[in-house]
N, C-alpha and C positions, 0 to 999 in steps of 0.2 A: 354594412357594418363590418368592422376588422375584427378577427378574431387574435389572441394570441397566440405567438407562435411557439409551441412545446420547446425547449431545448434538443440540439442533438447529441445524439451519443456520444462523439466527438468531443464537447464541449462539456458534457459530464465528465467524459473521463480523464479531460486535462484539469478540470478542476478536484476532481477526488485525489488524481496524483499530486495536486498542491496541495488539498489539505492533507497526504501522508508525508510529503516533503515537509511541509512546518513542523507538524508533530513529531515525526524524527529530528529535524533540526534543534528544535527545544529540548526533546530528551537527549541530545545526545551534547548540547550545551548544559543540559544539568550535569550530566554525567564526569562530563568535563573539568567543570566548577566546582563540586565535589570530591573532597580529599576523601582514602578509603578508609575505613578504622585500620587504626595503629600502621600505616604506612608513612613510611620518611620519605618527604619527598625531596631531592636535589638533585644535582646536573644529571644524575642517571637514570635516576626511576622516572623523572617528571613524563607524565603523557606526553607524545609528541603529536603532530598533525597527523599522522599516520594511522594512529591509534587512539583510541581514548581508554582504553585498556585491554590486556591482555588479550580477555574469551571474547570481545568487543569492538571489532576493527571499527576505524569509520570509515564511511561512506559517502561520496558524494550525489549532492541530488542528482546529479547528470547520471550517473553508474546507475540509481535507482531506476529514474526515466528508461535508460535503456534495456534494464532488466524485463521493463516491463514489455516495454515495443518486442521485446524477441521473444516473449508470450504470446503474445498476441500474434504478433506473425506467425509462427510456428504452429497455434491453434488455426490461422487462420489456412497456411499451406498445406494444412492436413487435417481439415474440416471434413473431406469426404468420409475417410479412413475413419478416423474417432468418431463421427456423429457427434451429438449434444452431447449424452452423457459422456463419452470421451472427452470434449473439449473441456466439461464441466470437471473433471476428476484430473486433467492437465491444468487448468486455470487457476483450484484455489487454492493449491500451494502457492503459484505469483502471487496471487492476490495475497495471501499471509505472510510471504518473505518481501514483499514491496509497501505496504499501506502500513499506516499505524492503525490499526484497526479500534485498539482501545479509544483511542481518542479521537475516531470518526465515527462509531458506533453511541458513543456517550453523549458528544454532539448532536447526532440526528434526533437523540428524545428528547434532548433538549432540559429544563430543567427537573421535569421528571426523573433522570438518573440517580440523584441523589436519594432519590425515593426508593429503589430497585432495593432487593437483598443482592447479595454478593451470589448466589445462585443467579437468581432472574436475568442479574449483568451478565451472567457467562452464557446464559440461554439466548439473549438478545444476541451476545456479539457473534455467537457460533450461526442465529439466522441472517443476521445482517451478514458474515461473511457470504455464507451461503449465498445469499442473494446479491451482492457483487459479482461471485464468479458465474449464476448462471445469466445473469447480465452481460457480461463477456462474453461467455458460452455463446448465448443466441443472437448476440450482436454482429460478434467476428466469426462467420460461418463461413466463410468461404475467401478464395484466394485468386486476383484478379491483375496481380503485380505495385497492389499497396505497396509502397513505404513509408517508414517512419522517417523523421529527419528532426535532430536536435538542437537546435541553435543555441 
């Protein structure tokens, strides 16, 4: 009898960095598409590609992608040094300046979110981050001459 095979890590965490790429990508097309209050906009002020406003650069997926792979390397070429909790207290700042976190943690309850109070949501996303970075943490432990590569 065949059993299923678990996912690996690998294949989690290209797919988590897709759905923080989409949810960045949609907010940052709202953002875009949205005019500011009481802003004129014309040949000067208009957003350019570069920006989508001022305290707001954009970003591309790929710079995102990359942000991350050099977390992870970094956690991983100095696994020894840091132990877990070190890698855990280097990882979830990545983890928070990389994922859209609101809207991977909203997703994972699925349609219960709507249900949450505005507490419960901030309790859930602060464990759900939590638990991405010591995913990472325990995952990327050590340093073996991995690299990333981004097509």
């Amino acid at each position: 009898m065949l059993r299923p095979r678990r996912p690996s890590v690998l294949f989690l965490s290209v797919c988590l960095a897709l759905f923080s790429l989409i949810g960045a990508a949609a907010t940052n097309a709202e953002t875009a598409s949205r005019p500011s209050e009481g802003a004129v906009h014309d040949a000067d002020t208009a957003p350019t590609a570069s920006a989508t406003s001022p305290s707001t650069p954009s970003v591309t997926p790929t710079a995102v992608v990359e942000r991350l792979h050099a977390g992870l390397l970094r956690s991983m070429t100095e696994a020894n040094e840091l132990g877990f909790q070190g890698r855990f207290d280097y990882l979830r700042p990545v983890v928070e300046e990389n994922f859209d976190l609101g809207f991977m943690g909203s997703k994972s309850v699925g349609r219960h979110w709507k249900k949450l109070t505005p507490e419960e949501q901030q309790v859930w996303l602060e464990k759900f981050t939590g638990f991405l970075a010591a995913n990472y943490a325990g995952n990327f432990n050590a340093y073996d001459g991995e690299s990333f590569h981004t097509l």
